[in-house]
Biopython code that builds the backbone (N, CA, C, O; Angstrom):
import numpy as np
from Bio.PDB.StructureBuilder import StructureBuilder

atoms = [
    (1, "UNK", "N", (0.803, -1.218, 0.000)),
    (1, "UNK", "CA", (0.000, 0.000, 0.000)),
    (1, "UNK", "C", (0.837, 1.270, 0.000)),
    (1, "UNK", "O", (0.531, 2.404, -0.369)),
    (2, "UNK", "N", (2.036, 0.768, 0.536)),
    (2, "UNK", "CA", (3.062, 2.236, 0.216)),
    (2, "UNK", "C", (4.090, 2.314, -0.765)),
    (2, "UNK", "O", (5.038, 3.097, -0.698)),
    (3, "UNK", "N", (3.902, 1.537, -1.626)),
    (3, "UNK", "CA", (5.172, 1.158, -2.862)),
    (3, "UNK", "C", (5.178, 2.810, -3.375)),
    (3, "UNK", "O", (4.298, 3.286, -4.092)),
    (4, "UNK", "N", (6.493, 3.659, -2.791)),
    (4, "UNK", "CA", (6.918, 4.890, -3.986)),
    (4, "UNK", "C", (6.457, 6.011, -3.184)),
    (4, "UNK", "O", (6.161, 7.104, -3.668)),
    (5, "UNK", "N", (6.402, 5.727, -1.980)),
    (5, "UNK", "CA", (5.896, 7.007, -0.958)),
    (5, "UNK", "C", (6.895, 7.288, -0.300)),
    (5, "UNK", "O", (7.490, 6.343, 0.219)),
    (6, "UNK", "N", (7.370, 8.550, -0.116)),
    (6, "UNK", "CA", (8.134, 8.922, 1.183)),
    (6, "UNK", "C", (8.219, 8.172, 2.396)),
    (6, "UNK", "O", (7.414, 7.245, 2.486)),
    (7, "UNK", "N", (9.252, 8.411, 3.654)),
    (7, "UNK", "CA", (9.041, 7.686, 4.534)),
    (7, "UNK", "C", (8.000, 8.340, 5.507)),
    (7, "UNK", "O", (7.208, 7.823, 6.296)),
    (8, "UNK", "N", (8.198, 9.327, 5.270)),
    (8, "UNK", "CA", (6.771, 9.980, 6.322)),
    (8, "UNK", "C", (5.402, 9.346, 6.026)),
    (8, "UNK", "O", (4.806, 8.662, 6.859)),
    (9, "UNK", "N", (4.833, 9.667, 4.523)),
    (9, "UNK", "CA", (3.733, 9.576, 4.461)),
    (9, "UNK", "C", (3.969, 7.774, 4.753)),
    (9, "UNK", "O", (3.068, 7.219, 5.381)),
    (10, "UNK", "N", (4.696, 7.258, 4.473)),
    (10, "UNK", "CA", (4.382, 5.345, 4.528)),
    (10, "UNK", "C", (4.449, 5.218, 5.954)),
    (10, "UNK", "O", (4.274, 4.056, 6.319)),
    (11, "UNK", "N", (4.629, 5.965, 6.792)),
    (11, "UNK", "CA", (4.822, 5.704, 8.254)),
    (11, "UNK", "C", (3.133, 6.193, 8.534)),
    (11, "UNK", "O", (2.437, 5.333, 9.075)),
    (12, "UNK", "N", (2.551, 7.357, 8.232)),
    (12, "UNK", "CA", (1.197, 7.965, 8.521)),
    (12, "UNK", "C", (0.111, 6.705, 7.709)),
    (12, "UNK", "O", (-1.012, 6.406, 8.114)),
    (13, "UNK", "N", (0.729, 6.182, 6.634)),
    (13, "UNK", "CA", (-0.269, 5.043, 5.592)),
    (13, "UNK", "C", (-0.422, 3.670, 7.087)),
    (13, "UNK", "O", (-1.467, 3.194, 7.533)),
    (14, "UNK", "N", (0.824, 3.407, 7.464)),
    (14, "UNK", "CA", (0.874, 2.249, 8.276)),
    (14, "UNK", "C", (0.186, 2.920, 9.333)),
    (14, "UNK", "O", (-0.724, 2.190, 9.726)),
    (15, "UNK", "N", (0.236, 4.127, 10.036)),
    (15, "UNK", "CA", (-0.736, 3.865, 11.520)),
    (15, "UNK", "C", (-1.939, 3.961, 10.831)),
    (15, "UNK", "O", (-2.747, 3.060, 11.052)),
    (16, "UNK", "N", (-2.297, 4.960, 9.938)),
    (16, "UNK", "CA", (-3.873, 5.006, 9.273)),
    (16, "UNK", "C", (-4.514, 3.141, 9.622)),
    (16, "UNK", "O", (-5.447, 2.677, 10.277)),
    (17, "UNK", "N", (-3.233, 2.459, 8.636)),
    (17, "UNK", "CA", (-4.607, 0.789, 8.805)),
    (17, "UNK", "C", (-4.404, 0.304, 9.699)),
    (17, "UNK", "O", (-5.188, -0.640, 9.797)),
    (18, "UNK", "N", (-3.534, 0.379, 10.817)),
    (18, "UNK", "CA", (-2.993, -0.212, 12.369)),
    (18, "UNK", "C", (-4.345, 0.504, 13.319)),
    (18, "UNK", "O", (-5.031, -0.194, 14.065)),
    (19, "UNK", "N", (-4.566, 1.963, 13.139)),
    (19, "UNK", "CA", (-5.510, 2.722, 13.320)),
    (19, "UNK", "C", (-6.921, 1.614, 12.803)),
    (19, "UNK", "O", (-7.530, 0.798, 13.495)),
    (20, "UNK", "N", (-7.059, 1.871, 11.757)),
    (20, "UNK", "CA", (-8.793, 1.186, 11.438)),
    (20, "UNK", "C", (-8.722, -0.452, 11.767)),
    (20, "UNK", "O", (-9.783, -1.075, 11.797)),
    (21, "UNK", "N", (-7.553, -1.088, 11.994)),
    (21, "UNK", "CA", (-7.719, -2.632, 12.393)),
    (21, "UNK", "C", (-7.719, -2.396, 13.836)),
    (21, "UNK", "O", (-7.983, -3.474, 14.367)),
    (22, "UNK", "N", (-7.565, -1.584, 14.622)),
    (22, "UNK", "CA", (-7.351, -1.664, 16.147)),
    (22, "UNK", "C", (-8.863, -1.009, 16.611)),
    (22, "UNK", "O", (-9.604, -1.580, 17.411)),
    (23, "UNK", "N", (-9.204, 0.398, 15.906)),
    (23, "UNK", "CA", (-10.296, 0.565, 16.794)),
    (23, "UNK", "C", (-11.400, 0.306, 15.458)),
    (23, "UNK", "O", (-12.435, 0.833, 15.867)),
    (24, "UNK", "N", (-11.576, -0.039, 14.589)),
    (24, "UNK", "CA", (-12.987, -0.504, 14.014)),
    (24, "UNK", "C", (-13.069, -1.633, 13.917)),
    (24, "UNK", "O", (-14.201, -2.036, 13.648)),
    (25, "UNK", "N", (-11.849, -2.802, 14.096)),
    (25, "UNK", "CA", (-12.049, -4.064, 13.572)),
    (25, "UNK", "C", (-11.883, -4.662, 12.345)),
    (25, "UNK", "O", (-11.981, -5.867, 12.116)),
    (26, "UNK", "N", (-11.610, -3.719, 11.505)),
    (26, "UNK", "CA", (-11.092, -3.990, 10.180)),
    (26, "UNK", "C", (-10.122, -4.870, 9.676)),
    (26, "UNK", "O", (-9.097, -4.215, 9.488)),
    (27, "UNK", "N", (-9.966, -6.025, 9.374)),
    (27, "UNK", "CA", (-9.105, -6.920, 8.739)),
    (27, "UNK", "C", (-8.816, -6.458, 7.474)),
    (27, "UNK", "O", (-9.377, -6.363, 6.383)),
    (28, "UNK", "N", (-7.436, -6.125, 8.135)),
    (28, "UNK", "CA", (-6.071, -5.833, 6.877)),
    (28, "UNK", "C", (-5.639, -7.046, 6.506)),
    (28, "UNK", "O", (-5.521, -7.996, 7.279)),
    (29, "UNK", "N", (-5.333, -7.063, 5.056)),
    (29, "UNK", "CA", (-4.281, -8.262, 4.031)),
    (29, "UNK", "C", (-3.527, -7.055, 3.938)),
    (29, "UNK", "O", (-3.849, -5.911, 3.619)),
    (30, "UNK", "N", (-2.470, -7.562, 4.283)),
    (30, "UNK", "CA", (-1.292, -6.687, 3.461)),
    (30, "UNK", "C", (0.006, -7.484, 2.394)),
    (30, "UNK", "O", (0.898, -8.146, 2.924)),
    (31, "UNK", "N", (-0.051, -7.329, 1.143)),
    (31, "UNK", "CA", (0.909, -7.782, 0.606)),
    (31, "UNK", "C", (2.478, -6.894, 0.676)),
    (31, "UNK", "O", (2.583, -5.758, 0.213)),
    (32, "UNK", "N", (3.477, -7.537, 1.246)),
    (32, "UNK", "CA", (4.451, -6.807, 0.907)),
    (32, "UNK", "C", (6.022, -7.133, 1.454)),
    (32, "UNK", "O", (6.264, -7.497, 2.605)),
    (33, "UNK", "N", (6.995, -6.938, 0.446)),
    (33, "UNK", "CA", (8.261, -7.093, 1.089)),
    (33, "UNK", "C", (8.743, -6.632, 1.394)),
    (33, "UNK", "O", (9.945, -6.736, 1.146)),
    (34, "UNK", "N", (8.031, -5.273, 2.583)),
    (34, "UNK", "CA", (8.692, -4.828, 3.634)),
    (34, "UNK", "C", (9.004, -5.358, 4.896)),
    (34, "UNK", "O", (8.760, -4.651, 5.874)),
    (35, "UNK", "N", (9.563, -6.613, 5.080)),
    (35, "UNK", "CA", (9.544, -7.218, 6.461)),
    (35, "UNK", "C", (9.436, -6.675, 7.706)),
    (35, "UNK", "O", (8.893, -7.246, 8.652)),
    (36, "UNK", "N", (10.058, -5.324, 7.751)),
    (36, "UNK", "CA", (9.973, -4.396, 8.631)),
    (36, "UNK", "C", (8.737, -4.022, 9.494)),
    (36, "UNK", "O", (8.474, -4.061, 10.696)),
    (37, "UNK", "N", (8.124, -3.661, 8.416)),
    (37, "UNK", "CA", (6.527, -3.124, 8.479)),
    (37, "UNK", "C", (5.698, -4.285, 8.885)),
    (37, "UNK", "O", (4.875, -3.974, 9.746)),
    (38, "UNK", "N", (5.670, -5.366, 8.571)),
    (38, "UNK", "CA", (5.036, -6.559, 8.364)),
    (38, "UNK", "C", (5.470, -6.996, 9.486)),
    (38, "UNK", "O", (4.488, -7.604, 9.911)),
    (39, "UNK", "N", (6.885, -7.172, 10.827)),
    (39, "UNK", "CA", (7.348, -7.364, 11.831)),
    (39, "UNK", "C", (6.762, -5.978, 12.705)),
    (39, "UNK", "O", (6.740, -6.089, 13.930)),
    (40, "UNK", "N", (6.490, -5.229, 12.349)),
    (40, "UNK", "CA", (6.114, -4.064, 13.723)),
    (40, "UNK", "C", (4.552, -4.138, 13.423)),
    (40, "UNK", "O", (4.055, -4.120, 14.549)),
    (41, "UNK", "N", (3.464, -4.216, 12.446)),
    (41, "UNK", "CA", (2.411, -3.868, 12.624)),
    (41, "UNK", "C", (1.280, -5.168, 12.571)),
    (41, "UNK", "O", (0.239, -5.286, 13.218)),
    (42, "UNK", "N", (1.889, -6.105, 11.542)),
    (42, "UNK", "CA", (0.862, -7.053, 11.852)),
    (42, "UNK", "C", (0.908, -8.127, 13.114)),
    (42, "UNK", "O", (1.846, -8.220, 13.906)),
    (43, "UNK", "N", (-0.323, -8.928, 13.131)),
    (43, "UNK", "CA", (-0.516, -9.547, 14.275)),
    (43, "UNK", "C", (0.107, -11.408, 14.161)),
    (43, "UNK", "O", (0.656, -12.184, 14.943)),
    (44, "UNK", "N", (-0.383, -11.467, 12.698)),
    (44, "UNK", "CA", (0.157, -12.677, 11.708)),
    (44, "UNK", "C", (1.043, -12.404, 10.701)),
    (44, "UNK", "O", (1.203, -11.232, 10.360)),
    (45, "UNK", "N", (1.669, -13.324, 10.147)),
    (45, "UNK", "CA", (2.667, -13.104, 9.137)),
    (45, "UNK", "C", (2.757, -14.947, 8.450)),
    (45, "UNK", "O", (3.152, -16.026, 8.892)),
    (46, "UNK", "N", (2.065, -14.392, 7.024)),
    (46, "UNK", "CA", (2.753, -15.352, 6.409)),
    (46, "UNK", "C", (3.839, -15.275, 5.144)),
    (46, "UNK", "O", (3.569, -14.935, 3.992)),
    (47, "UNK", "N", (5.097, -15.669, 5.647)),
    (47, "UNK", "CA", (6.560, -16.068, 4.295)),
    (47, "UNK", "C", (6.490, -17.243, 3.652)),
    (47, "UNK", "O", (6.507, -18.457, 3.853)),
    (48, "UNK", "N", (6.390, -16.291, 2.651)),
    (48, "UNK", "CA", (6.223, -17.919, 1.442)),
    (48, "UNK", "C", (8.282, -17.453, 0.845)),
    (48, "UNK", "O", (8.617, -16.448, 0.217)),
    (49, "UNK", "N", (8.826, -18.113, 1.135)),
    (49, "UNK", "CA", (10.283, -18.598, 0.279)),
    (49, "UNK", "C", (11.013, -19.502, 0.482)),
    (49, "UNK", "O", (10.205, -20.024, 1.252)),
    (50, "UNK", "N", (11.886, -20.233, 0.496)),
    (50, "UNK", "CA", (12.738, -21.820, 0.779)),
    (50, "UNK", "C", (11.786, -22.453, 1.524)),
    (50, "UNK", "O", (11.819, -23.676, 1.393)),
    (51, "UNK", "N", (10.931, -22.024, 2.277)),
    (51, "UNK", "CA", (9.724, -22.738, 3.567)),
    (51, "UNK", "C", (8.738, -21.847, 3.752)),
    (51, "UNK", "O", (9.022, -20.668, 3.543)),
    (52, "UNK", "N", (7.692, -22.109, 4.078)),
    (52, "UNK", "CA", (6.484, -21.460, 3.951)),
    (52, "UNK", "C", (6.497, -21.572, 5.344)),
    (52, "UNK", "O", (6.936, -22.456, 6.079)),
    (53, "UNK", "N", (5.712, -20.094, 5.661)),
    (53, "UNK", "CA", (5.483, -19.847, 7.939)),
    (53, "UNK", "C", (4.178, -19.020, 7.484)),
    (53, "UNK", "O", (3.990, -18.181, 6.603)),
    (54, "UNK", "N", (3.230, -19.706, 8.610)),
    (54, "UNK", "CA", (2.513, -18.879, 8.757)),
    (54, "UNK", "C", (1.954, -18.692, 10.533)),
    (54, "UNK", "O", (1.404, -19.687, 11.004)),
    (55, "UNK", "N", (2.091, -17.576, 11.359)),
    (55, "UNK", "CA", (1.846, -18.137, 12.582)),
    (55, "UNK", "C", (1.896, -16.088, 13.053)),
    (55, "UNK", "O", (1.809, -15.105, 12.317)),
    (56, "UNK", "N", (2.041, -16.190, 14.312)),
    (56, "UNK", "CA", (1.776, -14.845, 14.941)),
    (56, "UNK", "C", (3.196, -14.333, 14.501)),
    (56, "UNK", "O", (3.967, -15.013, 13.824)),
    (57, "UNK", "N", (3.508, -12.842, 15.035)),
    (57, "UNK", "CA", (4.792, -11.944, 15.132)),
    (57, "UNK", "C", (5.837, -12.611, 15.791)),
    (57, "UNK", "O", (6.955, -12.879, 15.353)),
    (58, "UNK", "N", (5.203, -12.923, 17.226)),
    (58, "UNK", "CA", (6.124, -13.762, 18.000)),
    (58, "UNK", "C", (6.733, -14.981, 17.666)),
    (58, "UNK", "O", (7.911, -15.286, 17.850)),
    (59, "UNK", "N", (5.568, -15.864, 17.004)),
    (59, "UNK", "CA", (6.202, -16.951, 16.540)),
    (59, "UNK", "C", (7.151, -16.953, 15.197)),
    (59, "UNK", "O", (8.102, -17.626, 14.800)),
    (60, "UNK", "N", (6.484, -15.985, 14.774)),
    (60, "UNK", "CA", (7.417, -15.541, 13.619)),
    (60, "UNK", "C", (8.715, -15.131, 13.525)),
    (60, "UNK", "O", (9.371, -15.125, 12.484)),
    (61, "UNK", "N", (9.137, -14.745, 14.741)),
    (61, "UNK", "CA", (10.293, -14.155, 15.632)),
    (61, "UNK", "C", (11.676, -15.429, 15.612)),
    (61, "UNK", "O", (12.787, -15.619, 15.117)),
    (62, "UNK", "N", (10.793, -15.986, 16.411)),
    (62, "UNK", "CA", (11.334, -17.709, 16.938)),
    (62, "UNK", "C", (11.646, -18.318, 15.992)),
    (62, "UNK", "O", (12.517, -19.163, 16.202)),
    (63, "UNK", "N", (11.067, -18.186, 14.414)),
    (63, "UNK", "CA", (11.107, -19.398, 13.199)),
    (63, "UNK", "C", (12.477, -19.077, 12.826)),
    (63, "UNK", "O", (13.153, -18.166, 13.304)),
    (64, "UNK", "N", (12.831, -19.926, 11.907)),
    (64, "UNK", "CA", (14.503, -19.643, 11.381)),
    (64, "UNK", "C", (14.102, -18.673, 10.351)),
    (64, "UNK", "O", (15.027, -17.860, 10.349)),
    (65, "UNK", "N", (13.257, -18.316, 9.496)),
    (65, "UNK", "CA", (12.696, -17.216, 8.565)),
    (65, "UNK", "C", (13.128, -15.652, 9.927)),
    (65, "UNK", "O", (14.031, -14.815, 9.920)),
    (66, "UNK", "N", (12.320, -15.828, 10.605)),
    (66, "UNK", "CA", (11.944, -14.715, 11.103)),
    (66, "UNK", "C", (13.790, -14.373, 12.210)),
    (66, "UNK", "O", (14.146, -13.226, 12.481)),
    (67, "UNK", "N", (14.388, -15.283, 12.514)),
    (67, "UNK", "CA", (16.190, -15.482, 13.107)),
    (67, "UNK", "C", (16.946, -14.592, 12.149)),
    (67, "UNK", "O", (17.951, -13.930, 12.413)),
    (68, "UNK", "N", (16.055, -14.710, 10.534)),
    (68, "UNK", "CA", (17.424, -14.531, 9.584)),
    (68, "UNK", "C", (16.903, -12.960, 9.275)),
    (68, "UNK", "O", (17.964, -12.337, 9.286)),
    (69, "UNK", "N", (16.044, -12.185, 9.059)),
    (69, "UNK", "CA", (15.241, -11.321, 9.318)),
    (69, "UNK", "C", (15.787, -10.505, 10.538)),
    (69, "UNK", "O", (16.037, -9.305, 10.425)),
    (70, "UNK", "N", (16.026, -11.433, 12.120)),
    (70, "UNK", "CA", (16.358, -10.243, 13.280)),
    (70, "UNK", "C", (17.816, -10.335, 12.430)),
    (70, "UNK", "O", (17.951, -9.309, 11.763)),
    (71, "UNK", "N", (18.641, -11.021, 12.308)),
    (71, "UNK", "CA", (20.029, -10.956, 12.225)),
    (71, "UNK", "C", (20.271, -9.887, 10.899)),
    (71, "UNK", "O", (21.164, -9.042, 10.936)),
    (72, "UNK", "N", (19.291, -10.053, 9.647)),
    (72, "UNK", "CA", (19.462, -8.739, 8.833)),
    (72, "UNK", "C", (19.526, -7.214, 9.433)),
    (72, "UNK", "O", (20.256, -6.256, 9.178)),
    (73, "UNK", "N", (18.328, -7.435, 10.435)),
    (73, "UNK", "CA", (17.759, -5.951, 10.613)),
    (73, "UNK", "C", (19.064, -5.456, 11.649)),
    (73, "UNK", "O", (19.364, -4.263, 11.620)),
    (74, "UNK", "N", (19.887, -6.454, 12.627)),
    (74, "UNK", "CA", (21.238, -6.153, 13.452)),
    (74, "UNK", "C", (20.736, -6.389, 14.582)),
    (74, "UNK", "O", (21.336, -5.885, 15.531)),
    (75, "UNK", "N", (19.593, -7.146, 14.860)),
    (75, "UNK", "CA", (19.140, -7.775, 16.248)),
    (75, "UNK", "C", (19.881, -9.014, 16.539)),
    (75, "UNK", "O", (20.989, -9.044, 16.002)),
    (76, "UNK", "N", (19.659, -9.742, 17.039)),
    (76, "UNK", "CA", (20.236, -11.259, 17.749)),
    (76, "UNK", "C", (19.390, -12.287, 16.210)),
    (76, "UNK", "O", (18.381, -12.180, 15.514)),
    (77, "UNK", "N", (20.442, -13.119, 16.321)),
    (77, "UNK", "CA", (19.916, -14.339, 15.392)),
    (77, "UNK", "C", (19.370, -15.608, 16.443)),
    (77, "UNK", "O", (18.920, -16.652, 15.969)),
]
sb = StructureBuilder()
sb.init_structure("model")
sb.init_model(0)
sb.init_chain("A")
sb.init_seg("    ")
for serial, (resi, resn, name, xyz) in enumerate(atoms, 1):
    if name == "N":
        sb.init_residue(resn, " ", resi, " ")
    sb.init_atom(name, np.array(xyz, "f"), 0.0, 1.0, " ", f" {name:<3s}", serial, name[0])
structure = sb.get_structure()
């Protein structure tokens, strides 16, 4: 939803639907390979590449997908 936007406005795009999924209830799909975004705002996460995950943030955290992901971003592997 933010492909080619500044970082401001893609930061105001992400609370806008974090905003309407938290207080209206609105179920967001979000497609996208911002892992970033997809690690801070959603609740689920599914990676489809070498292995397919589909499970919460946290668990997503824990998977070897989501290890190689903290160790990109300069967190703990």
């Amino acid at each position: 939803p933010v492909s080619g936007l500044d970082p401001k406005v893609t930061a105001e795009m992400y609370e806008l639907i974090e905003t309407l999924n938290r207080e209206d209830g609105i179920t967001v799909i979000m497609i996208s390979h911002d892992l970033s975004a997809a690690v801070q705002y959603a609740s689920h996460i599914l990676h489809i590449g070498d292995r397919v995950f589909f499970g919460t943030k946290a668990d997503y955290l824990k998977s070897p997908q989501g290890r190689l992901f903290a160790f990109r971003e300069g967190g703990e592997a």
